[in-house]
C-alpha positions in Angstrom: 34.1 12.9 -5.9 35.5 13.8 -2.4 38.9 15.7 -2.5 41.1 13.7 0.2 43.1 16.5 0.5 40.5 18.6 2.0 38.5 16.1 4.4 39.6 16.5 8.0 40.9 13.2 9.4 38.9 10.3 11.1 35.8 12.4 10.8 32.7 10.1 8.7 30.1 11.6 6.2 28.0 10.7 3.9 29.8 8.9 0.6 29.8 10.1 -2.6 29.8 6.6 -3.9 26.4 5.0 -5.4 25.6 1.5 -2.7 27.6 3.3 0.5 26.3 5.1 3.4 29.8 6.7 4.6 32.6 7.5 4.0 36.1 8.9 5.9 39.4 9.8 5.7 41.4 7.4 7.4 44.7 8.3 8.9 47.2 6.7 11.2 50.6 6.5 11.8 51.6 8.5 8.9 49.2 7.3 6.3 45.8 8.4 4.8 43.2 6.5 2.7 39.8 7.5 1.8 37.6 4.5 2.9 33.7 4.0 2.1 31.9 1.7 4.5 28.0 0.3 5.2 25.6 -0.7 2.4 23.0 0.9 1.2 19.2 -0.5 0.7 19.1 -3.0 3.3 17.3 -1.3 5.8 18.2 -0.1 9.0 18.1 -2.7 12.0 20.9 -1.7 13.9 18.4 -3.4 17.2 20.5 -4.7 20.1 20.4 -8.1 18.9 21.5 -7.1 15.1 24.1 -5.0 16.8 25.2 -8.4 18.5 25.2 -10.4 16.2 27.3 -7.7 13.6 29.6 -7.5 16.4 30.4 -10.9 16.8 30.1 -11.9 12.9 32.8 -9.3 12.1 35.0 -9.3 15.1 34.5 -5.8 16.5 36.5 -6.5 19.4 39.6 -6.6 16.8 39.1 -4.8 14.7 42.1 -1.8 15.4 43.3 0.0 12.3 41.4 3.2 11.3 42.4 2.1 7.6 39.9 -0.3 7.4 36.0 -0.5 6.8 35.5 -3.1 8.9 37.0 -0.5 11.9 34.9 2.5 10.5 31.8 0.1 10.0 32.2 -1.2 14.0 32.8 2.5 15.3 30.5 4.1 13.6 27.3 2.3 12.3 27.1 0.0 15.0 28.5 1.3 18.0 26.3 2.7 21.0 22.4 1.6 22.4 19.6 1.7 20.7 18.8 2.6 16.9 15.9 1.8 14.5 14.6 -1.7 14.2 12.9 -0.4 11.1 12.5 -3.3 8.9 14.1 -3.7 5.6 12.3 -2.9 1.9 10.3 -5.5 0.7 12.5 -6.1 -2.5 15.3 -7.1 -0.3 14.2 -9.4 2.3 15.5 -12.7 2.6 14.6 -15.4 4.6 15.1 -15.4 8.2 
């Protein structure tokens, strides 16, 4: 497990916790929480239109406090151009 203590603020990594790809120390206005954001094993289609559609399924736009996952998740995994449209595992498909 990740010592809080040590972890330099607002600065994501890759989680300690089994199903999450990151994690980060959250800190703002005086307080810190260790916060473990995206799932694991469903791929990796972060295309422009899966960006889009994240983006406006989750509010990205409002999402403000760097005590959240949804802020982390926005900022982080799908923020910027581009990315893999790698397709996800077999196992885990639904329909579409």
């Amino acid at each position: 497990m990740a010592d809080k203590s040590k972890m330099p603020c607002n600065k994501p990594r890759p989680s300690d916790r089994a199903g999450k790809k990151k994690m980060v120390k959250g800190c703002e206005s005086g307080k810190e929480k260790l916060i473990h954001f995206g799932a694991k094993g469903y791929g990796h289609n972060y295309s422009a239109a899966a960006r889009k559609s994240f983006k406006a399924r989750h509010k990205c736009d409002t999402a403000k406090s760097k005590l959240t996952a949804r802020y982390w998740s926005c900022k982080n995994l799908w923020a910027g151009s581009g990315g893999s449209t790698k397709s996800s595992p077999k196992n885990k498909r639904g329909k579409y």
